[in-house]
Each structure stands twice: as structure tokens, then as C-alpha cells.
PDB file with one MODEL, atoms N, CA, C and O in Angstrom:
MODEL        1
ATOM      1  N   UNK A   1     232.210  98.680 -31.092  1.00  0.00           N
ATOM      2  CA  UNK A   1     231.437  98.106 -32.157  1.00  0.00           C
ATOM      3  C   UNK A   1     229.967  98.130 -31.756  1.00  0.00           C
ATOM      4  O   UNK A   1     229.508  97.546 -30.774  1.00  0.00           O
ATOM      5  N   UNK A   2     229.308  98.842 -32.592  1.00  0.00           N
ATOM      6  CA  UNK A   2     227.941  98.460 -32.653  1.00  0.00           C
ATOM      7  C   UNK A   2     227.223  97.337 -33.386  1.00  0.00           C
ATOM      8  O   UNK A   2     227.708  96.660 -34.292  1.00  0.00           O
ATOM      9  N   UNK A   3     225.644  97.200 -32.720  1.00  0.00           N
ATOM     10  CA  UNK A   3     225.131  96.148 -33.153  1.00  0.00           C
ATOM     11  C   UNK A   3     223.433  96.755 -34.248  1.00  0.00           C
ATOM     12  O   UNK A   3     222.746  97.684 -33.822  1.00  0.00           O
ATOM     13  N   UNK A   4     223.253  96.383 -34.919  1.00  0.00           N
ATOM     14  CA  UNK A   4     221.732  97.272 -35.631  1.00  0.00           C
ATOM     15  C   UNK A   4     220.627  95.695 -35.353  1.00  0.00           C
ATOM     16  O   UNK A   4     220.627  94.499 -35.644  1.00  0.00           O
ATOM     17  N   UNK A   5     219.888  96.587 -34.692  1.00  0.00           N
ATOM     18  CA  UNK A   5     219.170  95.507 -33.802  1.00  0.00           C
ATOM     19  C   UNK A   5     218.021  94.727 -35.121  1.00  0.00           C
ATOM     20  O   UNK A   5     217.722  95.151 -36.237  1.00  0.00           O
ATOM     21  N   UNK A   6     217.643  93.593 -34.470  1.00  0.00           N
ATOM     22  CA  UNK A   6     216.948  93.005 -36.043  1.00  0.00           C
ATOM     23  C   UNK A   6     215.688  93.237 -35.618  1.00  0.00           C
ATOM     24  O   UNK A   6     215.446  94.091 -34.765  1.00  0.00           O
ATOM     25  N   UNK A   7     214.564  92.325 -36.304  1.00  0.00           N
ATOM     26  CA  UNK A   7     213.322  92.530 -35.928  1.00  0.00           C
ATOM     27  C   UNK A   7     212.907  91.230 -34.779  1.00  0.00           C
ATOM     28  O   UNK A   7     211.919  91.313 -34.049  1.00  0.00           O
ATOM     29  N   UNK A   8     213.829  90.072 -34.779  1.00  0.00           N
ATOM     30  CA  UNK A   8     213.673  89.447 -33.677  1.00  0.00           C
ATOM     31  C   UNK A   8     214.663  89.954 -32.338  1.00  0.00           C
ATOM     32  O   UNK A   8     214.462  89.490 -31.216  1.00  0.00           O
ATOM     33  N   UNK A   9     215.839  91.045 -32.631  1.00  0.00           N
ATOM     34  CA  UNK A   9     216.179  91.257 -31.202  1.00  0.00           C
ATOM     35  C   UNK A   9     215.450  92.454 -30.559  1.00  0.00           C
ATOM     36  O   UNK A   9     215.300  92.689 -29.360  1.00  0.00           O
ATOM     37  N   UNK A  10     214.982  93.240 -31.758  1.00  0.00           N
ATOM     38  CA  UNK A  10     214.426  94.533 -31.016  1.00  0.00           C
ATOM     39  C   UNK A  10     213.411  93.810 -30.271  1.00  0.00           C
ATOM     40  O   UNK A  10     212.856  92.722 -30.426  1.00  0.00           O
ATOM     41  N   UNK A  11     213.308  95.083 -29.106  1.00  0.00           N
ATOM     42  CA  UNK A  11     212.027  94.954 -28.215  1.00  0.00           C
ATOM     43  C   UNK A  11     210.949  96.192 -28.329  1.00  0.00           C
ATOM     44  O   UNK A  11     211.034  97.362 -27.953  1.00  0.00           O
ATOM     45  N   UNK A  12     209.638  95.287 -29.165  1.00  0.00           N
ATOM     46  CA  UNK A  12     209.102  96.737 -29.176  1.00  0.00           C
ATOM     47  C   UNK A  12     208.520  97.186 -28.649  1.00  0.00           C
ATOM     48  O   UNK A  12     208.352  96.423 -27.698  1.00  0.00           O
ATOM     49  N   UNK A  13     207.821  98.216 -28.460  1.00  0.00           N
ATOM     50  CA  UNK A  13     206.650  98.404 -27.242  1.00  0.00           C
ATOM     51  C   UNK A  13     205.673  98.568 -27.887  1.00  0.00           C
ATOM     52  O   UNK A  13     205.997  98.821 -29.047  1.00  0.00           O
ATOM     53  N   UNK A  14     204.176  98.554 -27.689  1.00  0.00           N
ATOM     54  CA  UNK A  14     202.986  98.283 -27.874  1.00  0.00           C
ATOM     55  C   UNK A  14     202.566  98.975 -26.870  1.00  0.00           C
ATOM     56  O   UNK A  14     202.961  98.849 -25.711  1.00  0.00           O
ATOM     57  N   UNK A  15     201.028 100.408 -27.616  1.00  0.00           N
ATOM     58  CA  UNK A  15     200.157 100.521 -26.798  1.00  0.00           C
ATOM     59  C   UNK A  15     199.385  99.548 -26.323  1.00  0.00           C
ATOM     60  O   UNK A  15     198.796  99.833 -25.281  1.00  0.00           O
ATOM     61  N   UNK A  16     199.188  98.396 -26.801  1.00  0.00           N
ATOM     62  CA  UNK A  16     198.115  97.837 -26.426  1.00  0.00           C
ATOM     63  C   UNK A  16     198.566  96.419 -25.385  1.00  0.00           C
ATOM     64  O   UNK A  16     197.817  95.536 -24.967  1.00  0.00           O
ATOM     65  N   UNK A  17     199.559  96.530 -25.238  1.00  0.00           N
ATOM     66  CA  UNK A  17     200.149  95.471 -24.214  1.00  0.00           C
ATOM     67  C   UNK A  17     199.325  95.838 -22.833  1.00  0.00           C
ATOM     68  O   UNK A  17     198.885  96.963 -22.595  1.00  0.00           O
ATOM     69  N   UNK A  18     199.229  95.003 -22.198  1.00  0.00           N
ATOM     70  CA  UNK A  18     198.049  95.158 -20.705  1.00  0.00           C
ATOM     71  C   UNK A  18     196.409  94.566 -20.909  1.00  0.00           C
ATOM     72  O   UNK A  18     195.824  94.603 -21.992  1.00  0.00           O
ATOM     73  N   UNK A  19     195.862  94.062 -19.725  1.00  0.00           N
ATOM     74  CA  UNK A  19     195.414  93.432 -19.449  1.00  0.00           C
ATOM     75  C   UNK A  19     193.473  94.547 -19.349  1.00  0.00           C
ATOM     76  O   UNK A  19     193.246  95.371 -18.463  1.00  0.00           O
ATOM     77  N   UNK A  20     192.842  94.322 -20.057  1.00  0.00           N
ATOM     78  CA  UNK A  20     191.556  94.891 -20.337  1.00  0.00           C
ATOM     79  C   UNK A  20     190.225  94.273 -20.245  1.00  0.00           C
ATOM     80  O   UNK A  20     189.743  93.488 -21.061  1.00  0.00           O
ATOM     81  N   UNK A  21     189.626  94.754 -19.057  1.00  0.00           N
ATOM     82  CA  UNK A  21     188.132  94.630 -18.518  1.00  0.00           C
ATOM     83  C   UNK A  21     187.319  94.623 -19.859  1.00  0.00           C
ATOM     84  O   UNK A  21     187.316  95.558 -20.660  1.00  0.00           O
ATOM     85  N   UNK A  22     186.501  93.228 -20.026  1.00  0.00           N
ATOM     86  CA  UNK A  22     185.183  93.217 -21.361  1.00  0.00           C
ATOM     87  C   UNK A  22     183.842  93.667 -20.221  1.00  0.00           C
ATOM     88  O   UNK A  22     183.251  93.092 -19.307  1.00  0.00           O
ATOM     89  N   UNK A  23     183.775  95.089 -20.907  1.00  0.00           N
ATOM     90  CA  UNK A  23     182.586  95.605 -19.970  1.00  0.00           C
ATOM     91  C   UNK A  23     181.111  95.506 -20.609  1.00  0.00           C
ATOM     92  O   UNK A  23     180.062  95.863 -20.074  1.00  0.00           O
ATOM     93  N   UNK A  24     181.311  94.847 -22.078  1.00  0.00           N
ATOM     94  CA  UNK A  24     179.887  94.643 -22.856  1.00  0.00           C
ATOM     95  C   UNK A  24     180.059  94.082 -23.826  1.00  0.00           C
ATOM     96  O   UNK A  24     180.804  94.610 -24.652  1.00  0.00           O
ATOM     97  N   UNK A  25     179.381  92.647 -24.159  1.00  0.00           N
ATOM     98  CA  UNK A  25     178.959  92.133 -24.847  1.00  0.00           C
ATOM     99  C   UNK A  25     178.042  91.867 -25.832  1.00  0.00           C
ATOM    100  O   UNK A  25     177.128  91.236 -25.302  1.00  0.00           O
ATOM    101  N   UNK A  26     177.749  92.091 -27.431  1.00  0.00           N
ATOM    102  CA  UNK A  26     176.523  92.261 -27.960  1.00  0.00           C
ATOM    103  C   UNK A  26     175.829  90.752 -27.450  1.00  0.00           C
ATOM    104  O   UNK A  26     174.689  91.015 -27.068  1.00  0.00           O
ATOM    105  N   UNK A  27     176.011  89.779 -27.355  1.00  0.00           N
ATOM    106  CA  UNK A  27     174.974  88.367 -27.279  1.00  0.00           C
ATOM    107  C   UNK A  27     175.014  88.031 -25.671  1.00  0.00           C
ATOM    108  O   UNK A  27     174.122  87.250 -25.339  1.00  0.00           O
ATOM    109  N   UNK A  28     175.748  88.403 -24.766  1.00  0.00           N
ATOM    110  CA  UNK A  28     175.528  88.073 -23.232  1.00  0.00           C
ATOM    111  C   UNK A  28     175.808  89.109 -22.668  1.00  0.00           C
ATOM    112  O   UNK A  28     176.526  90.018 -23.084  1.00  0.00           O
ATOM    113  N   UNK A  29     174.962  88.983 -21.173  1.00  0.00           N
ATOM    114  CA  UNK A  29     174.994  90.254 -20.372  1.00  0.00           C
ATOM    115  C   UNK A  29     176.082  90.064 -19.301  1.00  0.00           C
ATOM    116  O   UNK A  29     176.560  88.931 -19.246  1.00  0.00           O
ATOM    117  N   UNK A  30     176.451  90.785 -18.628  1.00  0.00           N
ATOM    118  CA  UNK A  30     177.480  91.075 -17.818  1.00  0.00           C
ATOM    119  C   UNK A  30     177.744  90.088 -16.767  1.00  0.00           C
ATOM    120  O   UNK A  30     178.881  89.777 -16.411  1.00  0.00           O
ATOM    121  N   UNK A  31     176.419  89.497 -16.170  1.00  0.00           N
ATOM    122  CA  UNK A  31     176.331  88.018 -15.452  1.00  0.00           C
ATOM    123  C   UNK A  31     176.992  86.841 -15.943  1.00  0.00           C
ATOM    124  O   UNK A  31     177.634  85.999 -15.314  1.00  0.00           O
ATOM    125  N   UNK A  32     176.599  86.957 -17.781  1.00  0.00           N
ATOM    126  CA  UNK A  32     177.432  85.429 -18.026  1.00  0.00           C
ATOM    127  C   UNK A  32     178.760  85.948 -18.006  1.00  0.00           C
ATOM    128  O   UNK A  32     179.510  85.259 -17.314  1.00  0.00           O
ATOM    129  N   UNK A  33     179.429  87.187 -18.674  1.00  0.00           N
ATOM    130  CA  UNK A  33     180.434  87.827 -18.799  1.00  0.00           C
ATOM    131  C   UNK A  33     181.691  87.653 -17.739  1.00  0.00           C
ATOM    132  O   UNK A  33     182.877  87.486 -18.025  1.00  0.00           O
ATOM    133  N   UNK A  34     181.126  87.734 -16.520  1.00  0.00           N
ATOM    134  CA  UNK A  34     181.901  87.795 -15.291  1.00  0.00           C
ATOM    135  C   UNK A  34     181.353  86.272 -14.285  1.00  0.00           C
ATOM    136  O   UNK A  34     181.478  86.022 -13.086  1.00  0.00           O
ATOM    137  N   UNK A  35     180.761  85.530 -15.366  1.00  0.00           N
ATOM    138  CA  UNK A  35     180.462  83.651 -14.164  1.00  0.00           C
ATOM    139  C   UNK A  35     181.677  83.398 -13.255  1.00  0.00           C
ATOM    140  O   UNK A  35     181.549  83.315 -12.033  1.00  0.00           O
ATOM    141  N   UNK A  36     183.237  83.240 -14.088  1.00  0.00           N
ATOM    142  CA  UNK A  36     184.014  82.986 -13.337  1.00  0.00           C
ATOM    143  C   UNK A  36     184.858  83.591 -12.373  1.00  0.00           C
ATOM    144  O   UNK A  36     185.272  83.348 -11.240  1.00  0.00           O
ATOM    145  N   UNK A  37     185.007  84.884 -13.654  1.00  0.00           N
ATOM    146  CA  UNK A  37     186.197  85.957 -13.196  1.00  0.00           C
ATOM    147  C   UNK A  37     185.515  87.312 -14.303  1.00  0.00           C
ATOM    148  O   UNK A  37     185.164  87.401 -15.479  1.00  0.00           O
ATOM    149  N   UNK A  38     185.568  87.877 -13.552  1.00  0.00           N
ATOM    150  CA  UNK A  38     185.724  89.256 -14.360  1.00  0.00           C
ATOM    151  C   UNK A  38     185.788  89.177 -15.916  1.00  0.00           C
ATOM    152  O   UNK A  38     186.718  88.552 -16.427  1.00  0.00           O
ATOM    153  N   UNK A  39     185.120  89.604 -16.466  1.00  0.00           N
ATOM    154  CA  UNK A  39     185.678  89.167 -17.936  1.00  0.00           C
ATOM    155  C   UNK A  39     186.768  90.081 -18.592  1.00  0.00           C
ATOM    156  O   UNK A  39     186.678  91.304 -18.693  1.00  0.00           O
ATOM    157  N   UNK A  40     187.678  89.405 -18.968  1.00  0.00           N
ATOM    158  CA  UNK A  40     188.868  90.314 -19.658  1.00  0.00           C
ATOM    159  C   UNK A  40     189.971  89.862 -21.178  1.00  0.00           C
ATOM    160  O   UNK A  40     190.046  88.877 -21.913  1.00  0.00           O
ATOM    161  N   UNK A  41     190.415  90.689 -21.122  1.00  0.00           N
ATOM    162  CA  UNK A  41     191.341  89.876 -22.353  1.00  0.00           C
ATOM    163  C   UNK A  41     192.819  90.766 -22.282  1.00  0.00           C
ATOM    164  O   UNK A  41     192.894  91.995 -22.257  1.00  0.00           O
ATOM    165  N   UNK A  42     194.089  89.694 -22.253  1.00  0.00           N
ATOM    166  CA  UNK A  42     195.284  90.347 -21.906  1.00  0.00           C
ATOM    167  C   UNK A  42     195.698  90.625 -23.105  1.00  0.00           C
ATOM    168  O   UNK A  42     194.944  90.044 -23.885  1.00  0.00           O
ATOM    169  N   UNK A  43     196.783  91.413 -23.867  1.00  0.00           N
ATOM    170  CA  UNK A  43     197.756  91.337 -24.850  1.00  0.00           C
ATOM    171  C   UNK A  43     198.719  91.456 -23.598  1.00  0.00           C
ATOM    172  O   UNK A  43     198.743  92.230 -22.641  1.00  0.00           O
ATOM    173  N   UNK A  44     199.743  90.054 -24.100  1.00  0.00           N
ATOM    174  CA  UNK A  44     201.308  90.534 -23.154  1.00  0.00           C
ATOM    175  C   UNK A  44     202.350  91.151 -24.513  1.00  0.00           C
ATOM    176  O   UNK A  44     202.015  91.359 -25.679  1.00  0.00           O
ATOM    177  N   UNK A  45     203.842  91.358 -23.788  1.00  0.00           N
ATOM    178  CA  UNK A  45     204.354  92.025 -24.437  1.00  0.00           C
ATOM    179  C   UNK A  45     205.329  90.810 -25.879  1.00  0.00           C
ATOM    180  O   UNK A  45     205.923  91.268 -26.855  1.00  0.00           O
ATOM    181  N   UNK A  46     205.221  89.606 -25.608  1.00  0.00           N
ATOM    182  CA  UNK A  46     205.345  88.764 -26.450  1.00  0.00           C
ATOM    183  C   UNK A  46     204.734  88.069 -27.085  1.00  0.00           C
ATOM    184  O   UNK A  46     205.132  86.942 -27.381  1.00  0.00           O
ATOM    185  N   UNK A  47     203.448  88.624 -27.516  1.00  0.00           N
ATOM    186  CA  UNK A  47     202.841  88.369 -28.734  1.00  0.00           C
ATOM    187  C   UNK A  47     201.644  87.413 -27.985  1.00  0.00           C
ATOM    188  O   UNK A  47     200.819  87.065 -28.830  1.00  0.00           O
ATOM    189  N   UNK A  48     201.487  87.154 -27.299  1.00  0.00           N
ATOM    190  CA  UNK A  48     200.781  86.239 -26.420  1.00  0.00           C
ATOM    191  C   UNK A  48     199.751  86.990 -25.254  1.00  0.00           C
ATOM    192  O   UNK A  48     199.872  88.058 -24.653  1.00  0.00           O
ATOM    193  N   UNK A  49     198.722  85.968 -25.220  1.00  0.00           N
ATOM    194  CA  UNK A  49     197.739  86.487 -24.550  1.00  0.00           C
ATOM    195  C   UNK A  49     196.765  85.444 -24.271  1.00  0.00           C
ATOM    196  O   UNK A  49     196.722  84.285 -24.685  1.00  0.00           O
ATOM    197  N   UNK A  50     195.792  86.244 -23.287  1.00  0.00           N
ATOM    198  CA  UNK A  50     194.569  85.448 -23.075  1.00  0.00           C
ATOM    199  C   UNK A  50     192.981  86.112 -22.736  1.00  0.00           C
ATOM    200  O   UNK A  50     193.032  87.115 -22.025  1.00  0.00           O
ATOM    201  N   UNK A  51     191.982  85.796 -23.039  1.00  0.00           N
ATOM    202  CA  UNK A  51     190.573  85.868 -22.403  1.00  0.00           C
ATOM    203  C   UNK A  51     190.180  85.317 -21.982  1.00  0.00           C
ATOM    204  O   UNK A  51     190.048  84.177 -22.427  1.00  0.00           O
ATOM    205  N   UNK A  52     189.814  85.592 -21.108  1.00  0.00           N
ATOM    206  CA  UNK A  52     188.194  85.016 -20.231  1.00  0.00           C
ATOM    207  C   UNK A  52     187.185  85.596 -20.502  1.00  0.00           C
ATOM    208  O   UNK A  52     187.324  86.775 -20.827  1.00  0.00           O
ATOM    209  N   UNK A  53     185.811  85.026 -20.481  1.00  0.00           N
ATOM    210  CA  UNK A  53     184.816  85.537 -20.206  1.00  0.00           C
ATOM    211  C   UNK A  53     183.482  84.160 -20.178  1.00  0.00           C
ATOM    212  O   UNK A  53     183.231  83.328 -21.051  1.00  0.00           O
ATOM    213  N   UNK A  54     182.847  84.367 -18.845  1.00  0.00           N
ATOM    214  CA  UNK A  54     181.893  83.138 -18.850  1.00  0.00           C
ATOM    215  C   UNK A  54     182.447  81.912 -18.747  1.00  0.00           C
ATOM    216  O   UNK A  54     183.031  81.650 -17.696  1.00  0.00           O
ATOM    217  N   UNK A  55     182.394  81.093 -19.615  1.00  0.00           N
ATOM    218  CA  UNK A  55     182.674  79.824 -19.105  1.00  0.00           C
ATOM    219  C   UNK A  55     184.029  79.594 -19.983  1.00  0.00           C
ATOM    220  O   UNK A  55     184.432  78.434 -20.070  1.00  0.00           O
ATOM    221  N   UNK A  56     184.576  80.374 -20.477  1.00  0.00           N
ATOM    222  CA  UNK A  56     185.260  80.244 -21.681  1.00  0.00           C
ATOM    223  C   UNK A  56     186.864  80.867 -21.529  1.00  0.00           C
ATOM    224  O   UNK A  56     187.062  81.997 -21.083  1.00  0.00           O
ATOM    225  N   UNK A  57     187.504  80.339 -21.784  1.00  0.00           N
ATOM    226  CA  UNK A  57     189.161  80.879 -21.478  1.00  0.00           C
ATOM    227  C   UNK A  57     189.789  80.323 -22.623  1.00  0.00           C
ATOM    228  O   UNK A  57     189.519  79.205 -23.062  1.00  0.00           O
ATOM    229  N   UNK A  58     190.792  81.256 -23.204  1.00  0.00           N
ATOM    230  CA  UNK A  58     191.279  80.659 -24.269  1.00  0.00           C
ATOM    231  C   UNK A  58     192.910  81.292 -24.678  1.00  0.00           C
ATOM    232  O   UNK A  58     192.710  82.489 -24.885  1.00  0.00           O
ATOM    233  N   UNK A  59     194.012  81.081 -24.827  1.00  0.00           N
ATOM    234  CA  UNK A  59     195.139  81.558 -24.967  1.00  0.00           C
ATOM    235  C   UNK A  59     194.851  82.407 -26.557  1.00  0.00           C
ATOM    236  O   UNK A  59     193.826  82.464 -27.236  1.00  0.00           O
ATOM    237  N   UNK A  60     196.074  82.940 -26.754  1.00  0.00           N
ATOM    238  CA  UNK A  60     195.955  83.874 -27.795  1.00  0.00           C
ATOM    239  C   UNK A  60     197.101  84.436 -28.391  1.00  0.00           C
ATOM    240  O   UNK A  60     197.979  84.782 -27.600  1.00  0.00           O
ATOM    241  N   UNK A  61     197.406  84.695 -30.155  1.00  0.00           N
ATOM    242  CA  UNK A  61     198.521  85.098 -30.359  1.00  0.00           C
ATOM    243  C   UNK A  61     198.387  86.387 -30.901  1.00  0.00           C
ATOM    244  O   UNK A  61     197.250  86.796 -31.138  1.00  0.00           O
ATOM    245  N   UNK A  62     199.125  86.921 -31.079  1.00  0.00           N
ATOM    246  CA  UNK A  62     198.728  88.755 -31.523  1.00  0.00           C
ATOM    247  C   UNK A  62     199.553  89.246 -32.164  1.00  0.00           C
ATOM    248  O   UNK A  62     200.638  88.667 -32.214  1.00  0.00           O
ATOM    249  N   UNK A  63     199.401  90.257 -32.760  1.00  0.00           N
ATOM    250  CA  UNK A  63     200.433  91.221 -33.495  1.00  0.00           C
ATOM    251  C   UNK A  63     200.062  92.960 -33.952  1.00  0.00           C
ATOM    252  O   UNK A  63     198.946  93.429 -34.175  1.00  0.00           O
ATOM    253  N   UNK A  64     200.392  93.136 -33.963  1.00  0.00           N
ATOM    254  CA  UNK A  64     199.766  94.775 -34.012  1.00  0.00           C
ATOM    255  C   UNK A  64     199.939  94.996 -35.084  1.00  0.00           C
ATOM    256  O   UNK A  64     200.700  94.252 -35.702  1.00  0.00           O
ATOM    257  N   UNK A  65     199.531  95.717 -35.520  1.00  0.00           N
ATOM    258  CA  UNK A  65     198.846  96.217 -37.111  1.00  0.00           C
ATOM    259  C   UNK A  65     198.267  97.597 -37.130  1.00  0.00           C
ATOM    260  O   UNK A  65     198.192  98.297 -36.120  1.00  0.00           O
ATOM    261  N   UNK A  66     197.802  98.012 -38.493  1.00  0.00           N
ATOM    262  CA  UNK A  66     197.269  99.338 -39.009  1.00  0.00           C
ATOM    263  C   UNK A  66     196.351  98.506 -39.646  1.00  0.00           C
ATOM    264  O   UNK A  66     196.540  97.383 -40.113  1.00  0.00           O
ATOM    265  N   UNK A  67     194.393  99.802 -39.583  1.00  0.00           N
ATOM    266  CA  UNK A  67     193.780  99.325 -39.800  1.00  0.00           C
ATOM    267  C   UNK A  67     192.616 101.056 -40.190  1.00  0.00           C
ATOM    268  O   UNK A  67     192.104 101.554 -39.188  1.00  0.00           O
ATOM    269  N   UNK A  68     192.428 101.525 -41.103  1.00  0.00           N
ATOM    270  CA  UNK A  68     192.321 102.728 -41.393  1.00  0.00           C
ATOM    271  C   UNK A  68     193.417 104.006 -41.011  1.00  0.00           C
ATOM    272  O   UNK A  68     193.099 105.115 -40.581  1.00  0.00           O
ATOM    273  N   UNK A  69     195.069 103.406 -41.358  1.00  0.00           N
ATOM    274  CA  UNK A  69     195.435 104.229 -40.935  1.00  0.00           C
ATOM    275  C   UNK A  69     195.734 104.355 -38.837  1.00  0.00           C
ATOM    276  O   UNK A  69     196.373 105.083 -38.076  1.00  0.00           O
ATOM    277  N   UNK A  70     195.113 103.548 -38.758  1.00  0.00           N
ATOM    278  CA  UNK A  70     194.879 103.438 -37.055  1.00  0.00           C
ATOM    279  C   UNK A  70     195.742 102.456 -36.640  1.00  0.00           C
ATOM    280  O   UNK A  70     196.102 101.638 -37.486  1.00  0.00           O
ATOM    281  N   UNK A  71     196.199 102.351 -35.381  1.00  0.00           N
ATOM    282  CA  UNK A  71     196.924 101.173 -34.734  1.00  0.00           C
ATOM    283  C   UNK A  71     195.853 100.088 -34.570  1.00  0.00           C
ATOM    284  O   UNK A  71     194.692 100.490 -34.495  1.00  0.00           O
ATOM    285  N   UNK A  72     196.067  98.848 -34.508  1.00  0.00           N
ATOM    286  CA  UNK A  72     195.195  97.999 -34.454  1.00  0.00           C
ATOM    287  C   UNK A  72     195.512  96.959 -33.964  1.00  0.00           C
ATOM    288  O   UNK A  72     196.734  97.057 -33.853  1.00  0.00           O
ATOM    289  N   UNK A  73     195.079  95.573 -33.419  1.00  0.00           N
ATOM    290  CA  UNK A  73     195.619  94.449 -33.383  1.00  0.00           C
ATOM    291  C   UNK A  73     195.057  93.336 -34.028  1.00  0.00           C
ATOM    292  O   UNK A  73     195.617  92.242 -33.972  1.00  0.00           O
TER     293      UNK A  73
ENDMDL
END
């Protein structure tokens, strides 16, 4: 017997899952960018995530999307 997987059992994959260096900012320069840690922003693979940058850290929820035709989040 088979099972037809739903949209909460599938597991999907995402290009954009992984963890990404903010190498430029239009309103702060790379000093405030990296005060604490490196500045970055994760997508994990369950919809969840986080940034840093400067003084600022903040959790995050996500979902991937199309956006001209393009993958997007």
C-alpha cells in the first residue's frame, strides 16, 4: 500500500534554505552591519529563520513564492 504524500507530510526542498552573509546595506555601512557578528540572515528548512545585523536580531517566518515568474521568498 501506498501513501500520496500531503502538503504537510511532504518535505520540500528550497533553493533558498541556508544561511547568507548581508554584505551591503543601503542606510549603514559594513561596521554597524557586522557590531556583533557578521551580518547575516538564515532561511532554515522549516519555514523558520533568523537575522542579525548590528545591534539587531530577530527570528523569522518564510515561505517561498514566485515573484515575476522568479522563485522568491
Amino acid at each position: 500500500m501506498s501513501t500520496i504524500p500531503n502538503e504537510n507530510s511532504a518535505i520540500k526542498k528550497s533553493q533558498f534554505v541556508g544561511r547568507y552573509r548581508i554584505t551591503s546595506m543601503e542606510l549603514w555601512d559594513q561596521d554597524f552591519v557586522d557590531a556583533e557578528v557578521p551580518g547575516f540572515i538564515e532561511f532554515k528548512k522549516n519555514g523558520l529563520g533568523e537575522f542579525h545585523f548590528g545591534n539587531v536580531r530577530c527570528d523569522i517566518d518564510w515561505q517561498e513564492t514566485e515573484r515575476d515568474d522568479k522563485p522568491a521568498v
